[in-house]
Backbone bond lengths (Angstrom), bond angles and torsions (degrees), N, CA, C in turn:
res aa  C-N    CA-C-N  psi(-1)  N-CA   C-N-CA  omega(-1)  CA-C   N-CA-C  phi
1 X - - - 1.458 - - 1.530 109.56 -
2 X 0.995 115.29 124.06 1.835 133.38 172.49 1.677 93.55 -48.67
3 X 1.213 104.11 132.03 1.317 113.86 150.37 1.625 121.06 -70.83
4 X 1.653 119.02 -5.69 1.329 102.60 168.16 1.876 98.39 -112.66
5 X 1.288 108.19 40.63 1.729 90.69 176.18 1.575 65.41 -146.02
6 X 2.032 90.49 134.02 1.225 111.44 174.49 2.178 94.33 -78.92
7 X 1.662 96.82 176.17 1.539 117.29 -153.71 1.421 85.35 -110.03
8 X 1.313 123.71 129.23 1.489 119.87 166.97 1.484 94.17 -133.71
9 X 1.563 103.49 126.59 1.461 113.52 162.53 1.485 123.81 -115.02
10 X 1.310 123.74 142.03 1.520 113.37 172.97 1.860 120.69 -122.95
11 X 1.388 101.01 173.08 1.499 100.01 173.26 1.097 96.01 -136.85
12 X 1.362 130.79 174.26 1.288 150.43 164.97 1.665 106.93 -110.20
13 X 1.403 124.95 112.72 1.175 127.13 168.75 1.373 122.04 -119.15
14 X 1.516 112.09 177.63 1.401 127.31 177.12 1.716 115.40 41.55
15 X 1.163 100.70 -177.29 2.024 102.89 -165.35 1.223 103.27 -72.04
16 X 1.500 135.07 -26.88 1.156 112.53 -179.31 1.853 124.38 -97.45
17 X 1.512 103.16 19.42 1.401 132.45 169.83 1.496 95.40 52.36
18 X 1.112 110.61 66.19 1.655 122.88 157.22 1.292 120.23 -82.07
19 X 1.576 104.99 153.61 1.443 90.49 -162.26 1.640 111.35 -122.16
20 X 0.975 116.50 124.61 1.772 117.63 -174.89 1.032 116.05 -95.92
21 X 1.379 132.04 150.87 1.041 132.18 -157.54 1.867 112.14 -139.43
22 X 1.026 120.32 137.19 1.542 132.16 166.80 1.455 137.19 -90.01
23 X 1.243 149.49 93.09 1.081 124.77 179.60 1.567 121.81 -120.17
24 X 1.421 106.99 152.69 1.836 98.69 -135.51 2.117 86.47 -136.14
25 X 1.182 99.36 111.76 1.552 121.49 163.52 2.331 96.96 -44.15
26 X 1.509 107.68 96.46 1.586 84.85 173.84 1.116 121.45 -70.50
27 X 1.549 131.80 -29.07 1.455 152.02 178.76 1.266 99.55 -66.65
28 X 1.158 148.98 -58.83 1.622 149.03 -177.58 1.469 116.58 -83.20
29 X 1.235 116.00 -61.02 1.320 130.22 -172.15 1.481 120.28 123.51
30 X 1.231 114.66 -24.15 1.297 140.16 179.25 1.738 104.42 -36.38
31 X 1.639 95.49 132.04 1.512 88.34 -174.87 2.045 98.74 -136.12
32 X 1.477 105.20 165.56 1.511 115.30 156.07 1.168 119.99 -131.03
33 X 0.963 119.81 124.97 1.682 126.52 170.83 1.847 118.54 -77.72
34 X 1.114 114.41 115.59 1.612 116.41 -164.07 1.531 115.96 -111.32
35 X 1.143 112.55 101.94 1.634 110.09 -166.29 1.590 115.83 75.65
36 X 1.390 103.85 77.33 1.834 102.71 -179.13 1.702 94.13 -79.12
37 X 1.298 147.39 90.40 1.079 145.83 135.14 1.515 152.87 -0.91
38 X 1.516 85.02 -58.81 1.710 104.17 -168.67 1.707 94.28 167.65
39 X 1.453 108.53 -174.48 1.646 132.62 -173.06 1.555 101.11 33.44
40 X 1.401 140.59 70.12 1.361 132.60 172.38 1.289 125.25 -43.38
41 X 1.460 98.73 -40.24 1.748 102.79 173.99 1.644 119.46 -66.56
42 X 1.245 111.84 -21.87 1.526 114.11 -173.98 1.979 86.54 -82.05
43 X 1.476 106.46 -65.10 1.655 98.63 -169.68 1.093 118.88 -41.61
44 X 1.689 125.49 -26.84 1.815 116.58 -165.95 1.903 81.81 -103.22
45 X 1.345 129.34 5.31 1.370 106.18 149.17 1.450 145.22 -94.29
46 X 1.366 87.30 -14.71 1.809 125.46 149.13 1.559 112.39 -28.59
47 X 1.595 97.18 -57.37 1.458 105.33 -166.57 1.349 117.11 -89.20
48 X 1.458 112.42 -4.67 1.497 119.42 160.92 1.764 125.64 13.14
49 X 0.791 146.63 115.52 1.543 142.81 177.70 1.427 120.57 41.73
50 X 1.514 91.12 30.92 1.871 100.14 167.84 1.510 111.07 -113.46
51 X 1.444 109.80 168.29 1.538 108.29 153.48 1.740 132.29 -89.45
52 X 1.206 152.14 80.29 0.886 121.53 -153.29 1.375 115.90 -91.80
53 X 1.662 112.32 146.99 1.368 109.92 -162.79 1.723 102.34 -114.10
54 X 0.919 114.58 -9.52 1.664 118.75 -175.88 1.456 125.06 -159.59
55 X 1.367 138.61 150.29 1.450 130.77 171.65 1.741 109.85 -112.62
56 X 1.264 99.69 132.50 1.425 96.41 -177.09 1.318 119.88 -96.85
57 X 1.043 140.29 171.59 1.453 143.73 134.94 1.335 139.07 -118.01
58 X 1.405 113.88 119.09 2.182 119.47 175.23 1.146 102.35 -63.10
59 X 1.864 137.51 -29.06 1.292 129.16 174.75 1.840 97.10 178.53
60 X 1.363 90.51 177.16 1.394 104.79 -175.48 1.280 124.07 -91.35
61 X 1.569 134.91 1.42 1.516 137.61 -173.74 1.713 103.92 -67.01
62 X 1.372 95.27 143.78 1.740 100.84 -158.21 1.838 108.38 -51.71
63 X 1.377 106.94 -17.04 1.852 105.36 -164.25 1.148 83.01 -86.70
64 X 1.423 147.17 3.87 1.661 121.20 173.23 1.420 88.79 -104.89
65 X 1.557 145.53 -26.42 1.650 126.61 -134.51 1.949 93.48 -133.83
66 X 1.524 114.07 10.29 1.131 97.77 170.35 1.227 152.97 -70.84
67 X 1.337 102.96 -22.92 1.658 120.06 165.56 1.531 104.36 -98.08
68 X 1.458 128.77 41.23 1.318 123.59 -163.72 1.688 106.31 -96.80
69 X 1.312 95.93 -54.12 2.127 100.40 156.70 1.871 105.86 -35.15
70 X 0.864 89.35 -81.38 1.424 104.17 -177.88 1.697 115.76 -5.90
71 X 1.394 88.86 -71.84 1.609 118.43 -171.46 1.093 109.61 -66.31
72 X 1.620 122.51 -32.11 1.493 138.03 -166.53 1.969 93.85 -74.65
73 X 1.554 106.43 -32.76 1.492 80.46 -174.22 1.049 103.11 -113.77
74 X 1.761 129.79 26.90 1.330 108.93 -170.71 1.513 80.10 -121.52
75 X 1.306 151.47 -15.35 1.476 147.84 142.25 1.542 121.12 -58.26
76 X 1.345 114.70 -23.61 1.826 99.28 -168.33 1.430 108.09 64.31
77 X 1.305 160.00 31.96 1.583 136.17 -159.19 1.936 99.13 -154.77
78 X 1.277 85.46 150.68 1.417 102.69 -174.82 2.092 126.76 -40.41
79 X 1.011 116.22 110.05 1.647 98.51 171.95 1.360 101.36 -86.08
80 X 1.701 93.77 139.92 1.746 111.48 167.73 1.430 110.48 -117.38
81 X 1.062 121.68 119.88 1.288 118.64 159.35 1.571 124.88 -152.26
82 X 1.940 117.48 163.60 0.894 95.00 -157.22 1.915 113.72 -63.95
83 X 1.698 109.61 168.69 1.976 110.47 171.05 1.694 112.56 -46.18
84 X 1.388 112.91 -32.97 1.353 92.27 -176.47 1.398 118.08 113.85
85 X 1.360 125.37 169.35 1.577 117.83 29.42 1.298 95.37 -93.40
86 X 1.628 93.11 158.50 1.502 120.47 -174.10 1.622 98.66 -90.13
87 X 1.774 99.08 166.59 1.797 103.78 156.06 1.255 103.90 -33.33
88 X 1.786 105.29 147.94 1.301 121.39 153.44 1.650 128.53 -53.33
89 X 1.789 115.99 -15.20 0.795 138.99 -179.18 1.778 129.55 -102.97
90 X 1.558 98.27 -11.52 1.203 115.07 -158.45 1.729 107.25 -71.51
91 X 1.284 138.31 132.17 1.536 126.99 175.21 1.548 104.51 -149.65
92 X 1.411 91.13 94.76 1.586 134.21 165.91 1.137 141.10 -143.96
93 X 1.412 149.79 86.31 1.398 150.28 156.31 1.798 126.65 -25.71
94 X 1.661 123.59 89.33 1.072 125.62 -149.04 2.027 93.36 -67.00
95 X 1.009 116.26 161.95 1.514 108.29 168.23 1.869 101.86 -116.70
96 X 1.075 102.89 32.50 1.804 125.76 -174.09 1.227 122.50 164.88
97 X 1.426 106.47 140.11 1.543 102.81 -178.97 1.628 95.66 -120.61
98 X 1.144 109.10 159.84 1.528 114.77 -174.98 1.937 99.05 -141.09
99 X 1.237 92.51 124.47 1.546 112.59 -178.66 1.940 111.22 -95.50
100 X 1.247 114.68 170.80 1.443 102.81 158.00 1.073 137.04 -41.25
101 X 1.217 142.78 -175.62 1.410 129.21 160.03 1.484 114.35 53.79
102 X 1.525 108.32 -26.70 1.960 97.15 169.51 1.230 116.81 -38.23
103 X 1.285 112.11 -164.51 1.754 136.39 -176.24 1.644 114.66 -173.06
104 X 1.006 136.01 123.17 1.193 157.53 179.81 1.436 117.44 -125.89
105 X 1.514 102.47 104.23 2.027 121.64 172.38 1.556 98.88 -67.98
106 X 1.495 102.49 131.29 1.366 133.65 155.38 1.187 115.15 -100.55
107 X 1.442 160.07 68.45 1.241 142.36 -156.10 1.633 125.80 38.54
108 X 0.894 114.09 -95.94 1.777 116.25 170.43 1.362 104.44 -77.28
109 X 1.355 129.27 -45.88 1.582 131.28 -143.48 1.415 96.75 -108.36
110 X 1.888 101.94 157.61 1.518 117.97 170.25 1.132 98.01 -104.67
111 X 1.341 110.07 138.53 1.812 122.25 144.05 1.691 109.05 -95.65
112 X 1.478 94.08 115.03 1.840 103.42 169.62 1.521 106.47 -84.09
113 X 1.592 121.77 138.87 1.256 128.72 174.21 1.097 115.90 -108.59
114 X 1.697 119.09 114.92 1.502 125.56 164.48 1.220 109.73 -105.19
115 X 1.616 99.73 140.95 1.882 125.79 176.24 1.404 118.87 -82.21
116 X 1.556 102.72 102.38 2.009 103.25 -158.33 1.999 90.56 -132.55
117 X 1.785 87.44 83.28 1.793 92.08 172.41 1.477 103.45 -85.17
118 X 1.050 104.61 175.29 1.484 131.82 -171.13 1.324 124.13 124.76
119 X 0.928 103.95 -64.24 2.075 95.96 -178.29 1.858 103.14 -72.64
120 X 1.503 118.15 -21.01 1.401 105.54 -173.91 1.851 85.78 -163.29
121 X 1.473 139.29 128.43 1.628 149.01 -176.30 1.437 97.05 -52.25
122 X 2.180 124.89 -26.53 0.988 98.25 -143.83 2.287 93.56 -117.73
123 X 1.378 90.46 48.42 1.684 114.99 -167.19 1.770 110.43 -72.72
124 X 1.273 115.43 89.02 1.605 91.26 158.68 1.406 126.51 -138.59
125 X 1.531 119.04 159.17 1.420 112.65 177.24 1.282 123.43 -95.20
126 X 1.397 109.40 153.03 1.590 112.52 -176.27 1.747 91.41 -106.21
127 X 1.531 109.99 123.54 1.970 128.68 160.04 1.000 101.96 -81.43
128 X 1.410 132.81 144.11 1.423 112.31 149.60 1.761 100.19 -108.54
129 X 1.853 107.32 124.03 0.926 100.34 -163.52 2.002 117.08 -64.38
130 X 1.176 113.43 174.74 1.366 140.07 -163.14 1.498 102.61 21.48
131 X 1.247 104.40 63.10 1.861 123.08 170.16 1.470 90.41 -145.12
132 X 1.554 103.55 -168.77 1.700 120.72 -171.98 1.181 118.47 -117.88
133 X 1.940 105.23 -9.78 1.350 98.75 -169.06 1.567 121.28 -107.66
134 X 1.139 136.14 155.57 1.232 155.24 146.46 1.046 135.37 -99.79
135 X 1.605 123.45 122.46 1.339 122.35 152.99 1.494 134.55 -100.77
136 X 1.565 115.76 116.78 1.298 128.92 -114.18 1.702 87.30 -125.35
137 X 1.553 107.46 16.24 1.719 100.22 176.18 1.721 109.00 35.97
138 X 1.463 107.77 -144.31 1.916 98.33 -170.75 1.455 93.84 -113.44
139 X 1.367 105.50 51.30 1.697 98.13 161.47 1.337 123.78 -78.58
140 X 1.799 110.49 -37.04 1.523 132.09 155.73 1.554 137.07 -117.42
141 X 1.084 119.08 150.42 1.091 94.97 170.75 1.761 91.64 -141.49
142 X 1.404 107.27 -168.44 1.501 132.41 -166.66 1.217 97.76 -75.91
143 X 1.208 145.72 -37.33 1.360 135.42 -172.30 2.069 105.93 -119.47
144 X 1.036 101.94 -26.86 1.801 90.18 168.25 1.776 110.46 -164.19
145 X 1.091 106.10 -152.81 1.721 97.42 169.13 1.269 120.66 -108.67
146 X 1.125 135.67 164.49 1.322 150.47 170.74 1.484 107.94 -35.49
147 X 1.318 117.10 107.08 1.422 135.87 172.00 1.616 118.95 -44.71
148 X 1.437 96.79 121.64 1.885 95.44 -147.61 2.118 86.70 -105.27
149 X 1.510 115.76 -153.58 1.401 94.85 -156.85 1.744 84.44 -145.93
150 X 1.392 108.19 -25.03 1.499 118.64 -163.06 1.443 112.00 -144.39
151 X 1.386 129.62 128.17 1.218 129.50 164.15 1.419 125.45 10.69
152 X 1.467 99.72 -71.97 1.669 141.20 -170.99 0.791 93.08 -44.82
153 X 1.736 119.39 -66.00 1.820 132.05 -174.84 1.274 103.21 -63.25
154 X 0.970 147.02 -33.90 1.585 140.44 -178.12 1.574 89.35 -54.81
155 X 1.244 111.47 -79.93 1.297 119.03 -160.67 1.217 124.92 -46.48
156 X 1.892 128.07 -30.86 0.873 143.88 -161.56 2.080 88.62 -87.12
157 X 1.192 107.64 -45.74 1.678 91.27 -178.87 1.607 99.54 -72.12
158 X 1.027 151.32 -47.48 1.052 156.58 -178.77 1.794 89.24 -28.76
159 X 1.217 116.53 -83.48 1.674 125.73 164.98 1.518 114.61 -4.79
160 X 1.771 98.30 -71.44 1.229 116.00 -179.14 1.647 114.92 -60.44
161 X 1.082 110.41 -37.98 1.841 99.68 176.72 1.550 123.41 -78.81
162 X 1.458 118.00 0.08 1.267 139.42 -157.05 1.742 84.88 -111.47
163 X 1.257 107.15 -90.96 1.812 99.85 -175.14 1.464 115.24 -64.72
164 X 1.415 147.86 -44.01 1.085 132.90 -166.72 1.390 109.50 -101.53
165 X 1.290 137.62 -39.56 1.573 120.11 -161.49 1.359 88.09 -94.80
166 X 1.496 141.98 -76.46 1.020 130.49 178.16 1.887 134.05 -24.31
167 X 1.115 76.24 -15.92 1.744 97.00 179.15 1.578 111.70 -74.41
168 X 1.491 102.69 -48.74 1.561 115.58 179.80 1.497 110.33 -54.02
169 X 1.537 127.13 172.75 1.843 120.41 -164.36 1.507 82.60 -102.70
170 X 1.258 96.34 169.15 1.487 133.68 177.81 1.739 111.10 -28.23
171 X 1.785 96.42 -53.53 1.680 100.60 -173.31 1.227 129.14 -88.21
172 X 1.587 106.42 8.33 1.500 105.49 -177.53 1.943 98.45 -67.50
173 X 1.260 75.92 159.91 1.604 109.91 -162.03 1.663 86.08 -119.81
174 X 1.650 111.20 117.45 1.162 105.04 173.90 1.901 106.69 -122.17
175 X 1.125 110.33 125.01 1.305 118.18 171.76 1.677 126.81 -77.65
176 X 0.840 121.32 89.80 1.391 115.64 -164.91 1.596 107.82 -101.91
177 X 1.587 116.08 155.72 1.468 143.10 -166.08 1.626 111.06 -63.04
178 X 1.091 126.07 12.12 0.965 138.13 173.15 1.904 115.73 -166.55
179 X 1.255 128.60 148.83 1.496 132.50 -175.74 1.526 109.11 45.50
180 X 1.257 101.05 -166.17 1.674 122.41 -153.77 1.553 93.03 -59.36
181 X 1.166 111.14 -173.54 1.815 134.97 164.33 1.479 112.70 -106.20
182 X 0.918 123.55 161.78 1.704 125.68 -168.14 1.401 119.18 -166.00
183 X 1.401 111.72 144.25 1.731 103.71 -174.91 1.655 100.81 -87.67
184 X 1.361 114.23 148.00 0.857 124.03 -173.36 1.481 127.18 -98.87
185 X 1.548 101.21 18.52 1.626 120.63 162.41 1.421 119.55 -82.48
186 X 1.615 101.02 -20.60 1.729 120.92 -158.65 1.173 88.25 -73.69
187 X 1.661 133.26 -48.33 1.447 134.84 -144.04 1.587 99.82 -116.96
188 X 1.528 105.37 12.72 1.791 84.51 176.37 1.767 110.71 -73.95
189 X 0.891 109.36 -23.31 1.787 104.52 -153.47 1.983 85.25 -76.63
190 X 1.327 118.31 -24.95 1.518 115.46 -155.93 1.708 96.02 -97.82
191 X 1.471 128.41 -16.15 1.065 131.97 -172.34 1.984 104.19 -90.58
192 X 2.009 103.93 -38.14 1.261 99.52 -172.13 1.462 101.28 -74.26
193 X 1.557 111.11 -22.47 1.882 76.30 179.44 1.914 103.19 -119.76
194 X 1.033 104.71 44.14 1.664 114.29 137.95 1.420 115.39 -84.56
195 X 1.344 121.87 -32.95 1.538 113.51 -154.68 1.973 79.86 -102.96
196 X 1.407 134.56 -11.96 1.124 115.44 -166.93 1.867 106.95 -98.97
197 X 1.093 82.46 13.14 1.828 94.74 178.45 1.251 109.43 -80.67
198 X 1.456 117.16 165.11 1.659 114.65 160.15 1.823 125.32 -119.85
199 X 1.300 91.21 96.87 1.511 117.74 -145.34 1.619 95.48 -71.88
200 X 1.622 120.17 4.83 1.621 106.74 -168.74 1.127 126.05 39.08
201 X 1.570 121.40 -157.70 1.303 106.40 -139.75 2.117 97.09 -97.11
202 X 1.472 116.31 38.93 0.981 131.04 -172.82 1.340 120.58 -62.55
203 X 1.733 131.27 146.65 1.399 147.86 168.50 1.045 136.67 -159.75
204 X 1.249 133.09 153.31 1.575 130.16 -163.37 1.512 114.23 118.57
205 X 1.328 111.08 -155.15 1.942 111.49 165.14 1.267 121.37 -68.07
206 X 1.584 122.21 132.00 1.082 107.86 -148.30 2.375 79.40 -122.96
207 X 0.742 105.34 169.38 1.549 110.80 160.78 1.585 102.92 -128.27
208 X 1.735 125.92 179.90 1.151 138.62 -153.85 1.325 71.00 -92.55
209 X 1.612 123.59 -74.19 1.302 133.52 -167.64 1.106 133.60 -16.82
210 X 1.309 112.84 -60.14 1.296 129.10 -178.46 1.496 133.88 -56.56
């Protein structure tokens, strides 16, 4: 691993095979843990020969924040996530909130934070700047977007795939909270005319297709 390309590791946890993610300063050691999920013992083995300095969150739905107690006392280290509002279910006290346009130090590297509501108000992605990749929580995925609950939310990702992901270049590499990772050049032509449809007063799982 390059000391100028940050280290991203993942696991797949809990029943609904969510996927968590690591990213690890190689020059420092410095690490973040992103969506502690579930299996605590696998995530703090995740972090194996790092430091970790913070836990993040893409949002609050219980398959990303279940082993989040857990982790909170078996790391010592700051939670960031975005103000909210959180799940109706969610019970955590952020010790930071991170808006759009934030920035968050990893040792050498920035993570830029974009605000991508729709499937949940409290949605964001971690860039790592002058790299390709993103982890894009369930704002996207490989076959459609993040399964919204209400009209409103349809529309509001609809928003979100129009100004922010579509915005990003051809090679971002987006990692999303569930299944594989994917370049995000592959799915522009199938994403611009999903969002150029007139989907009525539609919500729920959505596919590109459809």
């Amino acid at each position: 691993m390059s000391e100028n390309k940050m280290e991203l590791r993942t696991r797949q946890v809990g029943p609904w095979g969510m996927n968590t993610y690591a990213l690890i300063c190689s020059a420092t050691g410095h690490s973040v843990l992103i969506d502690p999920g579930d299996d605590p013992d696998d995530l703090e083995a995740m972090l194996a020969g790092s430091t970790p300095i913070a836990i993040l969150l893409t949002h609050s739905h219980i398959d990303h924040v279940g082993a989040l107690a857990d982790m909170q006392k078996r790391l010592q280290v700051p939670l960031l996530t975005h103000p909210g509002p959180h799940a109706a279910d969610a019970n955590f006290t952020a010790d930071q909130h991170l808006n759009h346009g934030d920035t968050f130090q990893v040792g050498n590297h920035t993570l830029n934070v974009f605000y991508a509501p729709g499937h949940i108000d409290d949605q964001i992605c971690f860039a790592i700047a002058g790299d390709n990749r993103v982890v894009v929580g369930d704002t996207i995925f490989a076959g459609g977007p993040g399964r919204t609950w209400s009209t409103a939310g349809f529309q509001t990702t609809l928003q979100t795939l129009r100004n922010v992901v579509l915005a990003w270049p051809d090679d971002t590499v987006c990692y999303p909270g569930h299944g594989p990772s994917f370049r995000l050049g592959d799915k522009r032509a199938v994403i611009e005319a999903f969002i150029a449809k007139d989907h009525g007063d539609f919500h729920g799982d959505a596919t590109w297709e459809m």
